[in-house]
C-alpha positions in Angstrom: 23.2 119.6 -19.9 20.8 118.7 -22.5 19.1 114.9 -21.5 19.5 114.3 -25.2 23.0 114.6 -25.4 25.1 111.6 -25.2 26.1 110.6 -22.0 29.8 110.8 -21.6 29.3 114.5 -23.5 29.3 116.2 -19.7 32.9 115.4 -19.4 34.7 114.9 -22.4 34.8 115.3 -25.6 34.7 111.4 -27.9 35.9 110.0 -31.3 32.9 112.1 -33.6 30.3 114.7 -33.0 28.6 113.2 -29.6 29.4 109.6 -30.7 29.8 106.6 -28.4 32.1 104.0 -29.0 31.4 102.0 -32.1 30.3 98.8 -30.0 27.6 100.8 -27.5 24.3 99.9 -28.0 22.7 103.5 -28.3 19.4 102.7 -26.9 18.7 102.6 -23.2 15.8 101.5 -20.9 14.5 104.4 -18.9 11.1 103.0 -18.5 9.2 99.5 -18.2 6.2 99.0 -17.4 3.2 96.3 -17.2 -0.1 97.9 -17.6 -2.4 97.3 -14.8 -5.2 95.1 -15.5 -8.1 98.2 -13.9 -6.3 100.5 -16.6 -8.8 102.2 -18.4 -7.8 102.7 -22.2 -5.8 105.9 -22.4 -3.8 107.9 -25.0 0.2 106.5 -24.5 1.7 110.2 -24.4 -1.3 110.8 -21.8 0.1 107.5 -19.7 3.5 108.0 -19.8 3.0 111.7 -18.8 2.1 109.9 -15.2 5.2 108.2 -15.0 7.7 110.7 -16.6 6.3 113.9 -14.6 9.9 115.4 -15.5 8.9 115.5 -19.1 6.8 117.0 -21.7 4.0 115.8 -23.8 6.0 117.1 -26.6 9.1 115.1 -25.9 7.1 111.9 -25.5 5.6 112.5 -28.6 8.9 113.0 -30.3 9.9 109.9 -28.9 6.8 108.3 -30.4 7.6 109.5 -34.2 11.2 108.0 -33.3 10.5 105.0 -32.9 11.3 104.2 -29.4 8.5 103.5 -27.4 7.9 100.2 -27.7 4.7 98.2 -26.8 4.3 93.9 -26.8 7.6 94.3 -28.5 6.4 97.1 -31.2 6.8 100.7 -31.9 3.7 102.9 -31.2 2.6 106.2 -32.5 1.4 108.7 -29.5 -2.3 108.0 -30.1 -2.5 104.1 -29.3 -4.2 103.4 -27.0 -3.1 101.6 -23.5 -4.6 98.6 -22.2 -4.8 96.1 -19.5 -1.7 93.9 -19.6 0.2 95.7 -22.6 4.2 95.4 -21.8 5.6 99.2 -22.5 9.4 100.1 -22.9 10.9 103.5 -23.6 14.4 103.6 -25.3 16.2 106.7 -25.1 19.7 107.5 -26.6 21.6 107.7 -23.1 21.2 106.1 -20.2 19.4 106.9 -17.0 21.0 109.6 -15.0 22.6 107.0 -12.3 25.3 108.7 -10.4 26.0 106.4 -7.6 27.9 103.5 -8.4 28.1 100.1 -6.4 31.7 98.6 -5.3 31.2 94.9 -6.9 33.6 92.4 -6.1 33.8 90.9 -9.7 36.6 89.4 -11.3 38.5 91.4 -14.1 41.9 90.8 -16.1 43.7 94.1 -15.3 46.3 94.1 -17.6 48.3 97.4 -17.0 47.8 100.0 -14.0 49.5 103.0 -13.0 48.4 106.2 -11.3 46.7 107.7 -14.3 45.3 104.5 -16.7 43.6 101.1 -15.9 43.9 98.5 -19.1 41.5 95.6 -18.6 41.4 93.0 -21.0 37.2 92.4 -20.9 35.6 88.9 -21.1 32.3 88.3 -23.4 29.2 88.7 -21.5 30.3 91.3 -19.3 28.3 94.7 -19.7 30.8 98.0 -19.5 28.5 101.0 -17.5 25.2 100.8 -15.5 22.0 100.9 -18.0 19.6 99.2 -20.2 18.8 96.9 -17.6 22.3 96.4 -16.1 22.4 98.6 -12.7 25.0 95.8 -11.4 27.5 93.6 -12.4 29.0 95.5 -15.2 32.9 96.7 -15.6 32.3 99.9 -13.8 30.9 98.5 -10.7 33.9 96.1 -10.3 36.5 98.9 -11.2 35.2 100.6 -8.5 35.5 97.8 -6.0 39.1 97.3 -7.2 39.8 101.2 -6.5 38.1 100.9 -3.1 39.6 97.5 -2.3 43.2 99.5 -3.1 42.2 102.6 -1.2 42.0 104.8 -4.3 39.3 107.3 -4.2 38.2 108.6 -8.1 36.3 111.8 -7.9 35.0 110.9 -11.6 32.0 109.9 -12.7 31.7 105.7 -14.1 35.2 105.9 -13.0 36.9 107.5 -15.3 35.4 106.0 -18.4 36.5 106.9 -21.5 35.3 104.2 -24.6 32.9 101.7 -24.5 32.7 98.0 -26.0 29.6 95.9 -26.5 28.6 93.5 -23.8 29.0 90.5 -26.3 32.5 91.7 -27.8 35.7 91.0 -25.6 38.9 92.7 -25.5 41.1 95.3 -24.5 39.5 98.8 -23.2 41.1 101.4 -21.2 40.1 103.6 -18.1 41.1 106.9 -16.5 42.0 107.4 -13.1 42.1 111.2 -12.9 40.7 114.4 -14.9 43.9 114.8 -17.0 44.2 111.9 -18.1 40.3 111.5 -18.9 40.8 114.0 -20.9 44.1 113.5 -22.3 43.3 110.2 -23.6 39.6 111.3 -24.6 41.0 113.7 -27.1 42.9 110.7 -28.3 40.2 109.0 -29.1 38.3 112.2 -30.8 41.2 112.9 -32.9 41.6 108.9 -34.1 44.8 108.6 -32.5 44.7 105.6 -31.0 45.6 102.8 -32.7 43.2 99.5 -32.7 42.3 96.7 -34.0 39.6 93.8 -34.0 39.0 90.5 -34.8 35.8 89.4 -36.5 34.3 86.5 -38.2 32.0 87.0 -40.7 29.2 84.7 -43.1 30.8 83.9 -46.6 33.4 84.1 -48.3 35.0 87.4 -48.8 36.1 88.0 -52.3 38.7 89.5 -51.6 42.0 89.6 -49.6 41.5 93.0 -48.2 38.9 95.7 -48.8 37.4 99.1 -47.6 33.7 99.1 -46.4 32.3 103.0 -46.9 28.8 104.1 -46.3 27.3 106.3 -43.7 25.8 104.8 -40.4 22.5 105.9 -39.0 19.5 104.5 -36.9 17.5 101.6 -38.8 14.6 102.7 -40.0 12.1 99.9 -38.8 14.7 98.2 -36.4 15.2 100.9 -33.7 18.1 98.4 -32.2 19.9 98.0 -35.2 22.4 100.5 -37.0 22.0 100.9 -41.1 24.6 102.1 -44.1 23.3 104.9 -46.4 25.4 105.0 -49.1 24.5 108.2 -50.5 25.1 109.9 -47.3 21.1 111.4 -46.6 21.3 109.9 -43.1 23.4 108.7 -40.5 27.2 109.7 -40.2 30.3 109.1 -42.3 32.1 105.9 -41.5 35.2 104.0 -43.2 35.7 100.1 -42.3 39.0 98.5 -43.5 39.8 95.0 -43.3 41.7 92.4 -44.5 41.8 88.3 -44.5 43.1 86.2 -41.8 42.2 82.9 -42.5 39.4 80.9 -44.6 36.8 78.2 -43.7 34.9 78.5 -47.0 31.7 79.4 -45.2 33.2 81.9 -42.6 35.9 84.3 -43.0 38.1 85.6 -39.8 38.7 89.2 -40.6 41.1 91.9 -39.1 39.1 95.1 -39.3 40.8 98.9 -38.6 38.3 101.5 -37.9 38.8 105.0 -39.6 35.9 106.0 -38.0 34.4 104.8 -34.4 30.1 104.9 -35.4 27.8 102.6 -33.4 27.6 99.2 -34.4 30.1 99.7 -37.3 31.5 96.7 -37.6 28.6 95.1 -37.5 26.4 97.5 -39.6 28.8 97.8 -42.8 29.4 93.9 -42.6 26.2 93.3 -43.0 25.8 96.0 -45.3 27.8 93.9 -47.7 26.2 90.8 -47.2 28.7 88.9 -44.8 27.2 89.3 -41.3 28.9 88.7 -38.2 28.7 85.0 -37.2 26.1 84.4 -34.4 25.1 88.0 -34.6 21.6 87.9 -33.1 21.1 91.5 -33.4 21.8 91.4 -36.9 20.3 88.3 -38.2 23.4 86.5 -38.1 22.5 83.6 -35.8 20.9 81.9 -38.8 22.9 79.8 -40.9 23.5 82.2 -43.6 26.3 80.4 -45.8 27.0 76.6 -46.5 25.0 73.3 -47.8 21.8 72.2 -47.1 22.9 69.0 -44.7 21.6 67.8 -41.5 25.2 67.4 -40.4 26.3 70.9 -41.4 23.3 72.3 -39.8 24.5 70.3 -36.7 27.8 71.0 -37.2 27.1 75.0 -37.2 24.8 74.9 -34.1 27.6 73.0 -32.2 29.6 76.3 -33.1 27.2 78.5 -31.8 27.3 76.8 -28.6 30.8 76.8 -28.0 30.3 81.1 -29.2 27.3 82.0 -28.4 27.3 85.6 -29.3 28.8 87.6 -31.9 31.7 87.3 -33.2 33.9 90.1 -32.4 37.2 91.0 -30.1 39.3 94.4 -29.5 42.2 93.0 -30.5 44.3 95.5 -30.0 44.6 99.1 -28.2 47.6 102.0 -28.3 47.4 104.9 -27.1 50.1 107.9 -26.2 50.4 107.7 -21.8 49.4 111.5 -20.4 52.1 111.3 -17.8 55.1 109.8 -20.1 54.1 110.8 -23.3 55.3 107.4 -24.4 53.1 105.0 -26.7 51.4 102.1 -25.1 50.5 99.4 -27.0 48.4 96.7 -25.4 46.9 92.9 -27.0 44.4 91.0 -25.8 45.0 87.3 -27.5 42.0 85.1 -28.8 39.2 84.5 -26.3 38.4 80.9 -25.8 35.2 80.8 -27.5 36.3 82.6 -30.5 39.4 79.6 -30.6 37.1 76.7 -29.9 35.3 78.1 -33.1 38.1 78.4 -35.2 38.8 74.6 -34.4 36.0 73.5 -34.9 36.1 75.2 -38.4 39.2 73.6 -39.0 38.0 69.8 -38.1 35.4 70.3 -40.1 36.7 71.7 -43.4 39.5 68.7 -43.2 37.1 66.4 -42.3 34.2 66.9 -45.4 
């Protein structure tokens, strides 16, 4: 297989052309490095050529002109120049080749399991796979412990993952417990059969009731983390957004957003995109007060918010799906997390309150 692929690409086939799910970061950590303070200046494709002896000058370079090695927190070109002290990090678009998987014994809300699907309802902060970072204490390694602790032995790879969901978003995700239904349910996903839905809240106040957000999704130009919307399609990959209203609070807006297409970061991207990120967004610039009145108290007021959520604001709300055994539709709903309700109160107190 091709290292540039994307990563679940060696067993199944996902929702568009080698696309993760929309809420997957799509830049992993294969390499970090402080440089030695004896280091005598040297070329960076030169340098990393000593620690990436399976590569090619040529493919470092390439990942040079992308963007994606990063030194003191900046993008280099392949001729800077290493030297004592310099922090170096090399983002790729999958994740180290990790095969073995550590049994953790981590608490998850299992919400359905049978022998061919595991429903887990995830909490915030908890990262899906191994990568970027996070060998341990991610969803996979404490599937795995629940398999072994059940003496159920998977013969798939990160257990019989199928999607993926941000670390910072919560909500409902499902797993595969055997080829067929890997496969069964990945075609689902390919084909935009399953049926989901997500909760957002987003800066400002949308104009109107319901909308549709179009514009293709691609890499950020400058801000290799970030996703971008091309409207006139020259980069990046089609993607349709549509959402409507749920509630108000004049300087945040609680969305329901249906995905037509499942791109990185689209949620987040096309929000953005039209001006109303997603609240406490850090990624995107959205843990800045971007809507409301210049007063000490509602500046206090909104960082008491981001305390009670401190990351963005966004839950799988929803997930159905057709069972490979049965054939039946399943139809699964993970309710409010906490944080995301503390906010919402806190939102209301204050709107009857001023």
């Amino acid at each position: 297989m091709n290292e540039d692929e994307d990563f679940l690409e060696d067993e199944v086939l996902l929702e568009d052309e080698n696309s993760s799910d929309e809420e997957n970061s799509g830049l992993f950590e294969h390499l970090n490095i402080t440089v030695d303070k004896k280091q005598e200046p040297l070329r960076i494709d030169k340098f990393l050529l000593i620690y990436r002896q399976n590569s090619s000058r040529n493919k470092i370079s390439q990942t040079c002109r992308a963007g994606n090695v990063i030194v003191n927190g900046n993008p280099v070109k392949q001729n800077y120049r290493v030297k004592p002290g310099d922090e170096i990090s090399v983002l790729l678009t999958h994740p180290p080749r990790e095969n073995v998987i550590i049994p953790e014994d981590i608490p998850i809300n299992i919400v359905y399991e049978d022998d061919d699907v595991l429903v887990i309802d995830k909490d915030p902060g908890m990262v899906v796979h191994p990568g970027f970072g996070n060998w341990q204490g991610t969803l996979v390694n404490a599937v795995a412990f629940h398999f072994q602790k059940n003496g159920f032995t998977s013969d798939l790879d990160r257990v019989g993952l199928v999607h993926r969901i941000d670390k910072d978003t919560s909500g409902i995700i499902v797993l595969a417990k055997n080829e067929y239904a890997l496969s069964f349910l990945a075609k689902q996903f390919f084909d935009r059969k399953t049926k989901r839905l997500y909760w957002a809240f987003v800066w400002g106040n949308l104009a109107e009731d319901s909308g549709t957000i179009r514009g293709h999704i691609g890499r950020h130009q400058k801000k290799r983390m970030q996703m971008a919307v091309y409207e006139d399609g020259s980069q990046g990959k089609h993607a349709v957004t549509h959402y409507k209203v749920l509630e108000r609070f004049k300087y945040m807006t609680w969305v329901e957003c249906k995905l037509e297409t499942g791109r990185t970061h689209q949620i987040r991207a096309h929000f953005k995109h039209i001006g109303h990120t997603l609240f406490n967004d850090e990624r995107y610039e959205g843990h800045q007060i971007l809507r409301g009145v210049n007063l000490p108290k509602y500046k206090q007021f909104v960082k008491n918010v981001f305390e009670v959520l401190p990351r963005h604001a966004l839950h799988a709300h929803t997930l159905g799906f057709i069972h490979p055994t049965t054939k039946k539709e399943m139809y699964f709903e993970s309710p409010m997390p906490k944080d995301m309700q503390d906010a919402v109160e806190k939102w209301r107190n204050y709107l009857q309150n001023s």
